[in-house]
N, CA, C and O atoms as a GROMACS GRO file, in nm:
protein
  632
    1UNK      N    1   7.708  15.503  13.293
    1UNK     CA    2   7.810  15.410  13.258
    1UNK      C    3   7.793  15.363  13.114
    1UNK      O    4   7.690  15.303  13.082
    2UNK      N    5   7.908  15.394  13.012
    2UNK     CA    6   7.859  15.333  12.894
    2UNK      C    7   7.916  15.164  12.891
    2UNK      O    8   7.986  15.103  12.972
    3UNK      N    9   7.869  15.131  12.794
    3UNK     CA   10   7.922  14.982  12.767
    3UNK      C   11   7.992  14.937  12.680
    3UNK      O   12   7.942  14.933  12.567
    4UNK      N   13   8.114  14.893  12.697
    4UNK     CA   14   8.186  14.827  12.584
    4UNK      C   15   8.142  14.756  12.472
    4UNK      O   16   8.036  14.693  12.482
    5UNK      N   17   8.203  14.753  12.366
    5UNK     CA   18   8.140  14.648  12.267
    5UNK      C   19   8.258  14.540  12.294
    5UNK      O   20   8.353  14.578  12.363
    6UNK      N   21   8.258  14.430  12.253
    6UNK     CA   22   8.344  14.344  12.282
    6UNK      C   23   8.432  14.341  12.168
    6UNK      O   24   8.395  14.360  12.052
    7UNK      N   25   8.564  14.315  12.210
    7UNK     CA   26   8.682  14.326  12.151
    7UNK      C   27   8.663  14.240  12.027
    7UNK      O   28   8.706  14.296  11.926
    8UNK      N   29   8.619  14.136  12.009
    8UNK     CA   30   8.604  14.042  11.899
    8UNK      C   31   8.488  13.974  11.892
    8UNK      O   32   8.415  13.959  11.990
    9UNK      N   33   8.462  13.923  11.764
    9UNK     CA   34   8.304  13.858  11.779
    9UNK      C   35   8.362  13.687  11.719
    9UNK      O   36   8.439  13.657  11.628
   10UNK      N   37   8.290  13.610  11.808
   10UNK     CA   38   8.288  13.476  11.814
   10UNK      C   39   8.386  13.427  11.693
   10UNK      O   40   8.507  13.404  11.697
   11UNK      N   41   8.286  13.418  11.577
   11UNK     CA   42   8.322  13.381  11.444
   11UNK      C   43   8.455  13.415  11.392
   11UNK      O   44   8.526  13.331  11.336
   12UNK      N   45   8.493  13.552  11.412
   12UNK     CA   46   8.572  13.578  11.337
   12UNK      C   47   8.743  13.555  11.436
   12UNK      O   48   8.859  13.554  11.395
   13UNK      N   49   8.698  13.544  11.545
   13UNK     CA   50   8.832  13.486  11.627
   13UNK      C   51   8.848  13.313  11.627
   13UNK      O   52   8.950  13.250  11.656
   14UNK      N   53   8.748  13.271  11.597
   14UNK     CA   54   8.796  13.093  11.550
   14UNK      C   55   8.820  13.089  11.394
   14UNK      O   56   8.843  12.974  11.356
   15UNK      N   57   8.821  13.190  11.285
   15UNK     CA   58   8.866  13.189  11.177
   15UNK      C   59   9.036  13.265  11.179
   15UNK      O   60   9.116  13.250  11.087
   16UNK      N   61   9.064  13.346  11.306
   16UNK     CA   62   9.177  13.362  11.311
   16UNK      C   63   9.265  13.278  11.369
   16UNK      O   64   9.385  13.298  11.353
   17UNK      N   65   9.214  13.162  11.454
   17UNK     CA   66   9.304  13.088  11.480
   17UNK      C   67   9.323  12.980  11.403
   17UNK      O   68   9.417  12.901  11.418
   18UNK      N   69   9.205  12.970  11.288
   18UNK     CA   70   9.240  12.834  11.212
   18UNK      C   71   9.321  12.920  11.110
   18UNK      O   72   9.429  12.860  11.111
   19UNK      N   73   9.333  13.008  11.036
   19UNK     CA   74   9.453  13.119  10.994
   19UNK      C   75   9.553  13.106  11.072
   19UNK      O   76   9.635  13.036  11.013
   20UNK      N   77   9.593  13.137  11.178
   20UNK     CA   78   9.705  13.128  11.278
   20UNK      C   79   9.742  12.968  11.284
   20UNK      O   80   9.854  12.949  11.236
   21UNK      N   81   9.701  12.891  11.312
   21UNK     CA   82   9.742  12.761  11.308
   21UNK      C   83   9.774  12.715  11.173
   21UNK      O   84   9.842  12.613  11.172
   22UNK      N   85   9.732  12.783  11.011
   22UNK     CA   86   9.826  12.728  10.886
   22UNK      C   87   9.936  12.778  10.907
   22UNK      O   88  10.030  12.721  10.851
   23UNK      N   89   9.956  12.856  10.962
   23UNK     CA   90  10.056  12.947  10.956
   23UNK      C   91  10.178  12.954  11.076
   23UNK      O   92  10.268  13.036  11.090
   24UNK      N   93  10.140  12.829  11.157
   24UNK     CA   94  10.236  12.800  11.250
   24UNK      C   95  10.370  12.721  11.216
   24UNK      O   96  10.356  12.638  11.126
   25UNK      N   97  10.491  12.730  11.268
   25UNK     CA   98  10.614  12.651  11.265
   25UNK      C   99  10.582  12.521  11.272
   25UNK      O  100  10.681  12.457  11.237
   26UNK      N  101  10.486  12.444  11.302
   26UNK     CA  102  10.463  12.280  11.330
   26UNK      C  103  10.424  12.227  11.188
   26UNK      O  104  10.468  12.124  11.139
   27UNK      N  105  10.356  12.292  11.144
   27UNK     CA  106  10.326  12.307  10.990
   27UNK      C  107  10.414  12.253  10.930
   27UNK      O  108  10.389  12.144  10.880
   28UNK      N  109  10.575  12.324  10.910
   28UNK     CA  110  10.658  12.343  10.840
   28UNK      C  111  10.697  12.209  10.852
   28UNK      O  112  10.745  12.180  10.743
   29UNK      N  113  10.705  12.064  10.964
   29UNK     CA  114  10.738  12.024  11.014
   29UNK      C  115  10.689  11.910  10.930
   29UNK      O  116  10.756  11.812  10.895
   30UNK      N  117  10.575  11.932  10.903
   30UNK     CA  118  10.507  11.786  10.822
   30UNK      C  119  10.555  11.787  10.635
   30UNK      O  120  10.565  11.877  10.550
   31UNK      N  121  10.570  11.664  10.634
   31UNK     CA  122  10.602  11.653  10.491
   31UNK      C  123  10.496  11.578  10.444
   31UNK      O  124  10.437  11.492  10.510
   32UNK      N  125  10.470  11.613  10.320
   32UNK     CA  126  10.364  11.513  10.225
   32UNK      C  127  10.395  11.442  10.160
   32UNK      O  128  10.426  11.504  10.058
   33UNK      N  129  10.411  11.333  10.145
   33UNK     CA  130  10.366  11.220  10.071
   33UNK      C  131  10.301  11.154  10.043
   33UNK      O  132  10.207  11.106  10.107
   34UNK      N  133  10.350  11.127   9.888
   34UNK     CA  134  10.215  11.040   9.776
   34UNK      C  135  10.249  10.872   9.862
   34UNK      O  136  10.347  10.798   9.865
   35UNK      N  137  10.097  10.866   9.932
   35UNK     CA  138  10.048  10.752   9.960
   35UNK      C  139  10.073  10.632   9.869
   35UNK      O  140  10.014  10.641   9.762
   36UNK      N  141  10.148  10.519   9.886
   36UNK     CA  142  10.133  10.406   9.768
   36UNK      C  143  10.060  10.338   9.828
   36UNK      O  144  10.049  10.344   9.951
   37UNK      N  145   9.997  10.261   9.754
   37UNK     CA  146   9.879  10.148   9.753
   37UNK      C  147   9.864  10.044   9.736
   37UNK      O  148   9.764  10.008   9.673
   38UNK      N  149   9.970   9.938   9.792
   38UNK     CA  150   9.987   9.824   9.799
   38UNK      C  151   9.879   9.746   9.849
   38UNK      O  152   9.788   9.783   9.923
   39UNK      N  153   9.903   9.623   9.796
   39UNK     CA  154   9.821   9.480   9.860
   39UNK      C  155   9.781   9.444   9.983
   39UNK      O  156   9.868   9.466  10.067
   40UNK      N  157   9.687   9.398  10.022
   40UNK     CA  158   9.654   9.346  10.155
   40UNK      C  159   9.813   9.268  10.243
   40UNK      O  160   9.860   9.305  10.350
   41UNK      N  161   9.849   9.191  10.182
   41UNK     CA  162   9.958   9.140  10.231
   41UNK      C  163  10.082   9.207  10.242
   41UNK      O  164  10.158   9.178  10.336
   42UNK      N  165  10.116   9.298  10.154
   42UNK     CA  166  10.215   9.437  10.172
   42UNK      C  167  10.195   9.542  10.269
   42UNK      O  168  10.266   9.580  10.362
   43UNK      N  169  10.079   9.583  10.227
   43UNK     CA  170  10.007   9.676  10.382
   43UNK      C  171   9.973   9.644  10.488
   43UNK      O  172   9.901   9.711  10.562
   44UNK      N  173  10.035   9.504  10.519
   44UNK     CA  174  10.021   9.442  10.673
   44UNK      C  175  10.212   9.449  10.645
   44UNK      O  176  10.251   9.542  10.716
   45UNK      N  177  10.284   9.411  10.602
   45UNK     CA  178  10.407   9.421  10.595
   45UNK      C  179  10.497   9.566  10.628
   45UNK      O  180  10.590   9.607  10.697
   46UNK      N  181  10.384   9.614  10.510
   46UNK     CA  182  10.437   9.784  10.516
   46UNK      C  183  10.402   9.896  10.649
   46UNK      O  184  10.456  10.006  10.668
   47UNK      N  185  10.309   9.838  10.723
   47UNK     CA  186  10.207   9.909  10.855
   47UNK      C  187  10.299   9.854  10.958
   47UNK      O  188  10.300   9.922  11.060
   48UNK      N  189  10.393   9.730  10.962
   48UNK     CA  190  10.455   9.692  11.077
   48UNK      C  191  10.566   9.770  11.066
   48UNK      O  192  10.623   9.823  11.162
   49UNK      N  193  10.609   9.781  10.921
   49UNK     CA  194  10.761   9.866  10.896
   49UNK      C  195  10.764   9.990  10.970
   49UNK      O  196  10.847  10.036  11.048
   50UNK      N  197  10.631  10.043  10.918
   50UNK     CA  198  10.630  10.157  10.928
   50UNK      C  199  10.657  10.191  11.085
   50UNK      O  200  10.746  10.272  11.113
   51UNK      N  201  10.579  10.126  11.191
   51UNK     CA  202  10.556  10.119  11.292
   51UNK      C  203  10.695  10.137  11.403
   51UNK      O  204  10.728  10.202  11.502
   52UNK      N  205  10.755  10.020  11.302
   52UNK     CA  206  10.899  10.033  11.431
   52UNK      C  207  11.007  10.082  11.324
   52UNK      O  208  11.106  10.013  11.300
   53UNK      N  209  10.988  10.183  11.271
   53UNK     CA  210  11.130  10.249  11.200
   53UNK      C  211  11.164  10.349  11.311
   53UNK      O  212  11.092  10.382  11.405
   54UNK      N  213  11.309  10.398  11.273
   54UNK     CA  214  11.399  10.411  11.376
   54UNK      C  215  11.340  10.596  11.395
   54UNK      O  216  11.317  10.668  11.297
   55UNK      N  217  11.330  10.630  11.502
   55UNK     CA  218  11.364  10.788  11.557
   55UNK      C  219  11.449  10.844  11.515
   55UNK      O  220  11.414  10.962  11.518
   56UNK      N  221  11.568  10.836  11.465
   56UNK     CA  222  11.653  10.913  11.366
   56UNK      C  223  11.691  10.818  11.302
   56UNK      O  224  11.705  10.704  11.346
   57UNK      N  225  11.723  10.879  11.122
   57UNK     CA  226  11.776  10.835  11.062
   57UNK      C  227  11.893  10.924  11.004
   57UNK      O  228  11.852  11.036  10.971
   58UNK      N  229  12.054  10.899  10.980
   58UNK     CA  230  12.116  10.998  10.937
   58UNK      C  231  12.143  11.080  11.009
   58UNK      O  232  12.165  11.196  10.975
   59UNK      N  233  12.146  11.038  11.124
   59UNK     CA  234  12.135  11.135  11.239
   59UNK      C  235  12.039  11.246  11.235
   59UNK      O  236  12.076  11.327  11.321
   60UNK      N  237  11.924  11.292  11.171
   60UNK     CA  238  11.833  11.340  11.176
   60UNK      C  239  11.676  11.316  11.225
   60UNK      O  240  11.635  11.244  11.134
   61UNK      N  241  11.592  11.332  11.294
   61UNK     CA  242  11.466  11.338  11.397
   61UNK      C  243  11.349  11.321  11.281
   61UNK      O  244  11.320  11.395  11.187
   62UNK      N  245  11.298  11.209  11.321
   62UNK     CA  246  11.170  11.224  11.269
   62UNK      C  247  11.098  11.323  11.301
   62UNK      O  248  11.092  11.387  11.406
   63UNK      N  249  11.021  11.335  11.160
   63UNK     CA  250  10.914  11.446  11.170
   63UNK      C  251  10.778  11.378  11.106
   63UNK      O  252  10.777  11.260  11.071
   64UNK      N  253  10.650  11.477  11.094
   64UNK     CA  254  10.543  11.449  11.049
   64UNK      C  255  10.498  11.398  10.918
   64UNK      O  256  10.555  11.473  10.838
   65UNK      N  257  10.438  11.323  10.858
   65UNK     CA  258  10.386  11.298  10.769
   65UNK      C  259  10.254  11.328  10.728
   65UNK      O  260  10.144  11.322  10.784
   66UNK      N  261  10.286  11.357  10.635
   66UNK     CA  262  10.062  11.406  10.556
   66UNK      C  263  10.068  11.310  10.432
   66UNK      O  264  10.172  11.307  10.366
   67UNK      N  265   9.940  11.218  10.392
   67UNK     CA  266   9.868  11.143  10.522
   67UNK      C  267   9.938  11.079  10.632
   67UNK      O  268  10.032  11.006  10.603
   68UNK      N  269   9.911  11.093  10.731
   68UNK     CA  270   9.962  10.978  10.815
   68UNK      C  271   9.917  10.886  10.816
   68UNK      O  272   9.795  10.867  10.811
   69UNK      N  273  10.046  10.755  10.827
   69UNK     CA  274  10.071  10.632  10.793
   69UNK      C  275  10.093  10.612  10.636
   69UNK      O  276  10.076  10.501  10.586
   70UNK      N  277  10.126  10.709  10.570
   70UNK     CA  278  10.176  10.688  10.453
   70UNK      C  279  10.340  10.667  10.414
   70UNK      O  280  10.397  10.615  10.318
   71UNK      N  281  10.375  10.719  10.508
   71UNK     CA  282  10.517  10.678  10.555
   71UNK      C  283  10.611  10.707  10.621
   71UNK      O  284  10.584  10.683  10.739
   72UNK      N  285  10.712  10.748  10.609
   72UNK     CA  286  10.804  10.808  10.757
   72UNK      C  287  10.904  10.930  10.687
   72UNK      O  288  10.917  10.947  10.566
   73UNK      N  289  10.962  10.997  10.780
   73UNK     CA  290  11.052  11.077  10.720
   73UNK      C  291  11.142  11.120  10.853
   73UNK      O  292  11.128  11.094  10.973
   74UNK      N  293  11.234  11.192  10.783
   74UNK     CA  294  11.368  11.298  10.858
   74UNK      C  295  11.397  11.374  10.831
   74UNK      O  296  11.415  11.395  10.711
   75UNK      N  297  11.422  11.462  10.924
   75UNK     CA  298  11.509  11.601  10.910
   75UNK      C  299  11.420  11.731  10.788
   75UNK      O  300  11.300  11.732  10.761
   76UNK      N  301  11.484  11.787  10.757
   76UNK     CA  302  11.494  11.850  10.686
   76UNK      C  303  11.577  11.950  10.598
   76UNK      O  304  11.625  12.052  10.648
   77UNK      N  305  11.593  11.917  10.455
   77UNK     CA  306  11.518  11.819  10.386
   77UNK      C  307  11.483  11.689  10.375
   77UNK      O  308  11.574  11.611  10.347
   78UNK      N  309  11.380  11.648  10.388
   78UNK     CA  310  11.353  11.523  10.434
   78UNK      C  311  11.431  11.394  10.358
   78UNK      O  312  11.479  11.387  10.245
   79UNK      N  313  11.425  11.318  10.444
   79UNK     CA  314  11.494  11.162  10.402
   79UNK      C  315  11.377  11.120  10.428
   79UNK      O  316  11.326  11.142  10.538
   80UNK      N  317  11.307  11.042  10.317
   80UNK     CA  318  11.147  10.964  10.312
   80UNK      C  319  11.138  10.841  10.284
   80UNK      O  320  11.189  10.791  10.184
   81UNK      N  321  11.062  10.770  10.380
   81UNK     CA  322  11.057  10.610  10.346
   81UNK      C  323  10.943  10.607  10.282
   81UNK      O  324  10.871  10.698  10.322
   82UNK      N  325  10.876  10.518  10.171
   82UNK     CA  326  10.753  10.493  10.129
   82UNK      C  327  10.739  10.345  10.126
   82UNK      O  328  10.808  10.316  10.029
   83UNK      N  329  10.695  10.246  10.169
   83UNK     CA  330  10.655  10.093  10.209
   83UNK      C  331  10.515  10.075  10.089
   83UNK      O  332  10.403  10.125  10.096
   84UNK      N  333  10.582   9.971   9.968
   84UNK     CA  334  10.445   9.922   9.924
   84UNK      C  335  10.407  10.010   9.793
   84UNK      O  336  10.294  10.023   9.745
   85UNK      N  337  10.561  10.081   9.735
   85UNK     CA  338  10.542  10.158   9.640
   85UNK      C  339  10.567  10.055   9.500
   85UNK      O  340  10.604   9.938   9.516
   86UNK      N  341  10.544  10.106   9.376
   86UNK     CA  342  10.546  10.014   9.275
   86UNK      C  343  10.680   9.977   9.238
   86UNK      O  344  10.776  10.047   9.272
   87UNK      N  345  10.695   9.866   9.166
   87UNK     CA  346  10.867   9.800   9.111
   87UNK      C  347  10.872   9.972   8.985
   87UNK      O  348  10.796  10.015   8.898
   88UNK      N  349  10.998  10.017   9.041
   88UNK     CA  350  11.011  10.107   8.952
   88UNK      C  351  11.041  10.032   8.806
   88UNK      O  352  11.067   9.912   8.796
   89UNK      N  353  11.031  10.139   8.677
   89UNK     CA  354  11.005  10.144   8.600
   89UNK      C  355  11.164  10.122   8.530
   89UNK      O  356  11.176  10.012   8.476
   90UNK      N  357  11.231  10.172   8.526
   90UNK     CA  358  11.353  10.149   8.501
   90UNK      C  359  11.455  10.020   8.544
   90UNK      O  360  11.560   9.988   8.489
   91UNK      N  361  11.384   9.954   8.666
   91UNK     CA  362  11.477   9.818   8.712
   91UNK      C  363  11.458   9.708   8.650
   91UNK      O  364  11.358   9.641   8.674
   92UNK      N  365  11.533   9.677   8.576
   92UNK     CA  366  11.601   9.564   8.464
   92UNK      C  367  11.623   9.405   8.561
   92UNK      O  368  11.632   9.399   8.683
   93UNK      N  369  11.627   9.337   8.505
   93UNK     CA  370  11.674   9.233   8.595
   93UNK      C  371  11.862   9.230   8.575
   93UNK      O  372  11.921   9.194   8.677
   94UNK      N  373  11.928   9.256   8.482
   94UNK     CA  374  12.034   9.318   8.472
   94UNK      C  375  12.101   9.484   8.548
   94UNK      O  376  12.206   9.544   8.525
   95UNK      N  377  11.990   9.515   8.640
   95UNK     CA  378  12.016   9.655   8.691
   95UNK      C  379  12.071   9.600   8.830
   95UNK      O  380  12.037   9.511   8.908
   96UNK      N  381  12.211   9.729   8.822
   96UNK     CA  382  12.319   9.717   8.981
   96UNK      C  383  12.232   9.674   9.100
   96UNK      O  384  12.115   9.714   9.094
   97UNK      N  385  12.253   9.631   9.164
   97UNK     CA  386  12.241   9.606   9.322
   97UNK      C  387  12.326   9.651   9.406
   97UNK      O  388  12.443   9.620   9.381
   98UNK      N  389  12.300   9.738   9.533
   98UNK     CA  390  12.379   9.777   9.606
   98UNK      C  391  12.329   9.727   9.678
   98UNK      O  392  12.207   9.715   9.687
   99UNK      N  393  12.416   9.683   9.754
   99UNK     CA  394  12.392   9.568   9.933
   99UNK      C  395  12.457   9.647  10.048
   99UNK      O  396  12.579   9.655  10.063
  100UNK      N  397  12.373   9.699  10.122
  100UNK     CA  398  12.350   9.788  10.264
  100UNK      C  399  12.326   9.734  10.346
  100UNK      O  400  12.208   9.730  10.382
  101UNK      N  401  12.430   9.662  10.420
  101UNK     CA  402  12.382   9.633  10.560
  101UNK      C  403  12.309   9.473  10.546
  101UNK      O  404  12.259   9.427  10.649
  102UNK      N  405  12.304   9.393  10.420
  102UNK     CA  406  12.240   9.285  10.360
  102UNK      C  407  12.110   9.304  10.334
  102UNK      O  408  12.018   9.224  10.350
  103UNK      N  409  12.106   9.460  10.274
  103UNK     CA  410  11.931   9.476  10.235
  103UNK      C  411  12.014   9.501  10.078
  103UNK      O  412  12.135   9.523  10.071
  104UNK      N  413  11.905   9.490   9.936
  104UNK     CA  414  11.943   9.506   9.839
  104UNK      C  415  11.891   9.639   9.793
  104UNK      O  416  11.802   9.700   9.853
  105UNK      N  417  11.935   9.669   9.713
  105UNK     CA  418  11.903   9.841   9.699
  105UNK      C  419  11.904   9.841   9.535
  105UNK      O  420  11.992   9.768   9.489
  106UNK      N  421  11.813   9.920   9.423
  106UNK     CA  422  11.765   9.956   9.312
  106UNK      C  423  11.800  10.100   9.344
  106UNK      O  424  11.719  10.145   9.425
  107UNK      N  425  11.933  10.225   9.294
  107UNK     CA  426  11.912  10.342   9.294
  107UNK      C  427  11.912  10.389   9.193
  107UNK      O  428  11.959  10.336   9.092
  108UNK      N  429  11.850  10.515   9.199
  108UNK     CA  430  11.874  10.615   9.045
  108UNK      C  431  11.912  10.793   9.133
  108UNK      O  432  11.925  10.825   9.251
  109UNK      N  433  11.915  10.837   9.060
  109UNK     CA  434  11.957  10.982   9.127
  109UNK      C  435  11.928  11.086   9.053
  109UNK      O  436  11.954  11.064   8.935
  110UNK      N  437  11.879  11.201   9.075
  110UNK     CA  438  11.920  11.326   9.007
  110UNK      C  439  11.957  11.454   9.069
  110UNK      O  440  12.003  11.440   9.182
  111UNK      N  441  11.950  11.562   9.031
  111UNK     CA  442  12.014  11.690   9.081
  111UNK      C  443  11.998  11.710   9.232
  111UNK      O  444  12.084  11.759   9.305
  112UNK      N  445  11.870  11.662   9.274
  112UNK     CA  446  11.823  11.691   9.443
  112UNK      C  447  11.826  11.585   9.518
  112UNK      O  448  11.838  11.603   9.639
  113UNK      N  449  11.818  11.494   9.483
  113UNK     CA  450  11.789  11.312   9.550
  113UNK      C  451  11.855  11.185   9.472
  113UNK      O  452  11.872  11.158   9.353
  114UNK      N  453  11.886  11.119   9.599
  114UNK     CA  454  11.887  10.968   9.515
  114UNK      C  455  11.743  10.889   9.608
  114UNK      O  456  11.682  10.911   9.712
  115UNK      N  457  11.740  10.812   9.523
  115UNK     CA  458  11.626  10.750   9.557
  115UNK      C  459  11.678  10.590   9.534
  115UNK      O  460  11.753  10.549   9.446
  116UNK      N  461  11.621  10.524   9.629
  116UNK     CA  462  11.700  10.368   9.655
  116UNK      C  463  11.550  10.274   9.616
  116UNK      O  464  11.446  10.339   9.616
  117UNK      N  465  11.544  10.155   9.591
  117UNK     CA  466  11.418  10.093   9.617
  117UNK      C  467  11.477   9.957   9.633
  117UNK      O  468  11.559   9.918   9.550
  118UNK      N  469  11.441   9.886   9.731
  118UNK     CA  470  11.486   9.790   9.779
  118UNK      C  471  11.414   9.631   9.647
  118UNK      O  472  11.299   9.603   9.613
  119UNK      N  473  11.558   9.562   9.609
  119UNK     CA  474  11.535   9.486   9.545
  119UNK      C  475  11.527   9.335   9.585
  119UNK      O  476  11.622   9.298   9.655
  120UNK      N  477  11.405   9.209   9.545
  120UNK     CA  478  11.441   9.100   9.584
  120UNK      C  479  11.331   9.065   9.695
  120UNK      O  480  11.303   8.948   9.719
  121UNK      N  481  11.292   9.135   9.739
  121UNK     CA  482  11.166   9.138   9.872
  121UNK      C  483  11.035   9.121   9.839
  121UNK      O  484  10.999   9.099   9.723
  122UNK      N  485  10.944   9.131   9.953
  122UNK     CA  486  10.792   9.105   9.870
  122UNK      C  487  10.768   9.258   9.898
  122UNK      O  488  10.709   9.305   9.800
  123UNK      N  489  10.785   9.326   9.965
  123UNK     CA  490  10.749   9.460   9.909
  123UNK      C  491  10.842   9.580   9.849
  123UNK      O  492  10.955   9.591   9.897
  124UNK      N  493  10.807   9.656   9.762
  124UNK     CA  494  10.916   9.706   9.712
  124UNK      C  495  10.886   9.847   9.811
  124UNK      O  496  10.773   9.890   9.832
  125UNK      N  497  11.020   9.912   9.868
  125UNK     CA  498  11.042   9.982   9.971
  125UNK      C  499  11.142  10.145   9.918
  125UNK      O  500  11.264  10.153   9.932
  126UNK      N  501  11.106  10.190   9.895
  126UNK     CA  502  11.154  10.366   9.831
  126UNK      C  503  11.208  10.445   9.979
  126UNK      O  504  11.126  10.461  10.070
  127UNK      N  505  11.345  10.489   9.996
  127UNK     CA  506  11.407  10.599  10.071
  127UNK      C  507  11.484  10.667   9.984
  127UNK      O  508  11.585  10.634   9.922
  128UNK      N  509  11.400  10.803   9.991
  128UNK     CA  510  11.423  10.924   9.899
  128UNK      C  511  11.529  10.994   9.999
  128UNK      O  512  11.492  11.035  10.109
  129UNK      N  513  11.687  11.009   9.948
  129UNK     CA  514  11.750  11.096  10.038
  129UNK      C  515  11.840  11.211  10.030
  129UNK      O  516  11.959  11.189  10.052
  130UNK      N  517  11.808  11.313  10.007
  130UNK     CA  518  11.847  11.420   9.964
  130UNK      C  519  11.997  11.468   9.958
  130UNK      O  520  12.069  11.462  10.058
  131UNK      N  521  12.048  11.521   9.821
  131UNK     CA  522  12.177  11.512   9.826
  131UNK      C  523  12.250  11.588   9.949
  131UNK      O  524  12.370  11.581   9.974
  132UNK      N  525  12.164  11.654  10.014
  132UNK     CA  526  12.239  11.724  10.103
  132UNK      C  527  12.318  11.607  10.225
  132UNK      O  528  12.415  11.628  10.298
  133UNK      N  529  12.244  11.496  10.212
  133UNK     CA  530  12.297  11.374  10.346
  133UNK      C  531  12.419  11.297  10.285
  133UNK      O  532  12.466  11.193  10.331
  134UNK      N  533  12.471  11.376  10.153
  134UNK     CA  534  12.572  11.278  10.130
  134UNK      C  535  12.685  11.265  10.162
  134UNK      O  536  12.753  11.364  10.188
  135UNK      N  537  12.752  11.104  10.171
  135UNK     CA  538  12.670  11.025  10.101
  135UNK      C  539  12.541  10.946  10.168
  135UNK      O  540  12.512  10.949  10.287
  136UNK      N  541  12.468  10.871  10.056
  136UNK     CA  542  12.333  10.799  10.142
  136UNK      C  543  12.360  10.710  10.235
  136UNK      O  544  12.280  10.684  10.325
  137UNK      N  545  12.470  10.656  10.223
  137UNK     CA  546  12.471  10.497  10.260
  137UNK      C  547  12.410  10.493  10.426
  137UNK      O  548  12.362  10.395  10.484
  138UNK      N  549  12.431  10.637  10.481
  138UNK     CA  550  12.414  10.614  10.672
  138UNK      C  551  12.251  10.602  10.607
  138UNK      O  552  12.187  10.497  10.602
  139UNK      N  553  12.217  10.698  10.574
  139UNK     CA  554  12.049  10.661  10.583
  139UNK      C  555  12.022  10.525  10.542
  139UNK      O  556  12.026  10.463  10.648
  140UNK      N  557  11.998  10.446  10.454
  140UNK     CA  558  12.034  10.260  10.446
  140UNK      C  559  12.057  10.213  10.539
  140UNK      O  560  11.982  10.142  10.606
  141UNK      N  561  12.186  10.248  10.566
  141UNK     CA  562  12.214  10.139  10.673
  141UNK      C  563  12.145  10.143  10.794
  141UNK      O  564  12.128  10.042  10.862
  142UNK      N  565  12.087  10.294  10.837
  142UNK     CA  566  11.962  10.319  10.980
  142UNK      C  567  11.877  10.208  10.940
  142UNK      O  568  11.867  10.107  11.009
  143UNK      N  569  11.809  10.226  10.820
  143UNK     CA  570  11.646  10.165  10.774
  143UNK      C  571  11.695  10.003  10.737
  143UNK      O  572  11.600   9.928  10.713
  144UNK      N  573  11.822   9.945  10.731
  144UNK     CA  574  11.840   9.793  10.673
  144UNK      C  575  11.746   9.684  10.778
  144UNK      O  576  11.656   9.607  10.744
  145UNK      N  577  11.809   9.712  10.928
  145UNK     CA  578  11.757   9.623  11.005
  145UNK      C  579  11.603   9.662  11.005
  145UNK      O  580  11.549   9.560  11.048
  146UNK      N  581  11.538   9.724  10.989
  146UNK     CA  582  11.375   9.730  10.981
  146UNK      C  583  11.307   9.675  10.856
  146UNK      O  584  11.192   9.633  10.842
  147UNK      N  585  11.404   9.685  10.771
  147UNK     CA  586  11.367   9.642  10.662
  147UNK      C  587  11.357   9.506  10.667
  147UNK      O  588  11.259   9.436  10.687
  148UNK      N  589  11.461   9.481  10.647
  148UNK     CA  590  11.512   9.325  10.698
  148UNK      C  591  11.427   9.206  10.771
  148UNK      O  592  11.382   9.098  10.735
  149UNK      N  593  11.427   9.308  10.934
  149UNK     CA  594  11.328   9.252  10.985
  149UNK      C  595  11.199   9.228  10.933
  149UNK      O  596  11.162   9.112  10.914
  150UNK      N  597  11.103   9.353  10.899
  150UNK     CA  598  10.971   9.336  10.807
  150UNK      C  599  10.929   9.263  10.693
  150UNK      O  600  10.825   9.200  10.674
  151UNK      N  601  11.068   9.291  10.589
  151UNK     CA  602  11.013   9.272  10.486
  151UNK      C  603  11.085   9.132  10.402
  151UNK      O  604  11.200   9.121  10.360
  152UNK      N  605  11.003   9.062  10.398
  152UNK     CA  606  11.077   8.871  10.407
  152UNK      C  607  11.199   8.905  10.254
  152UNK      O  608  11.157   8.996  10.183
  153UNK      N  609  11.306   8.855  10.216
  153UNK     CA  610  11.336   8.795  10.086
  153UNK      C  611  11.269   8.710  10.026
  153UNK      O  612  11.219   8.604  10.066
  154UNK      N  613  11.271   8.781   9.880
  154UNK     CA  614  11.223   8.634   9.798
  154UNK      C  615  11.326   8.610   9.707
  154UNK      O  616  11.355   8.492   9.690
  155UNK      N  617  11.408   8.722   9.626
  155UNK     CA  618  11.520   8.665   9.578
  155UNK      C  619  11.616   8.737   9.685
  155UNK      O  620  11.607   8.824   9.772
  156UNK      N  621  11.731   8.638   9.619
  156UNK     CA  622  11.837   8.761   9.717
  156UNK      C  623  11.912   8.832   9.597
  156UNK      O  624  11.939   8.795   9.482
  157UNK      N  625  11.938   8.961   9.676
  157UNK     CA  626  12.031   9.055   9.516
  157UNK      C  627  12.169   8.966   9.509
  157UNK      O  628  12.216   8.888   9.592
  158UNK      N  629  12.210   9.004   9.393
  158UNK     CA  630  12.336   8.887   9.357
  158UNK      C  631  12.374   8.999   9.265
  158UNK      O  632  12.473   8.989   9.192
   0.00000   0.00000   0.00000
């Protein structure tokens, strides 16, 4: 009777499944985002937001985030919330306000995205939403009441 050698050796079949698993559809599923790094008192603000934002936004399904708890997203191409990101660089105290739902909104836009950042609050709040959802306003208006709820006024937009 001869003897088989075995079909695979240990090592090299748990290096094919960690290969097989980059390379899976669930993968595709997670989006990355740059972590912001807010304050003790924002990142208790921004961790509750995060917590109860809505299962769809835009009528689109949440999906994964890398890191997780860095923030939330939808669909694809993603619609991305970031909680606790910096006062952008461009907002003037003379810059538009758009009012969604009675949340205040800072946007700018270019070829692929508009990007909103909520003005007037103690944390400043970024939903990146891809021109394909246009227009934005359904995505806003999903995320106003969470916002709202979470994140106190300190001025109101005017």
């Amino acid at each position: 009777m001869s003897r088989r050698a075995p079909l695979t050796h240990p090592r090299r079949t748990a290096l094919g499944l960690v290969a097989l698993a980059a390379l899976t559809p669930a993968c595709a599923d997670t989006v990355a985002i740059d972590p912001p790094t807010p304050s003790d008192d924002v990142a208790a603000i921004c961790s509750a937001m995060l917590d109860d934002a809505p299962a769809t936004v835009a009528g689109q399904d949440s999906v994964r985030v890398a890191p997780a708890g860095s923030g939330r997203a939808w669909g694809s191409p993603a619609i991305v919330l970031r909680c606790g990101v910096e006062r952008p660089a461009s907002l003037e105290r003379t810059s538009r306000c758009d009012v969604v739902d009675d949340v205040g909104w800072f946007s700018q836009k270019d070829d692929e995205r508009y990007v909103f950042t909520t003005i007037g609050r103690q944390a400043y709040v970024e939903v990146a939403v891809p021109r394909r959802y246009d227009p934005p306003a359904e995505a806003l208006s999903d995320l106003a009441a969470t916002v709202a709820e979470h994140d106190p006024v300190v001025t109101p937009c005017v």
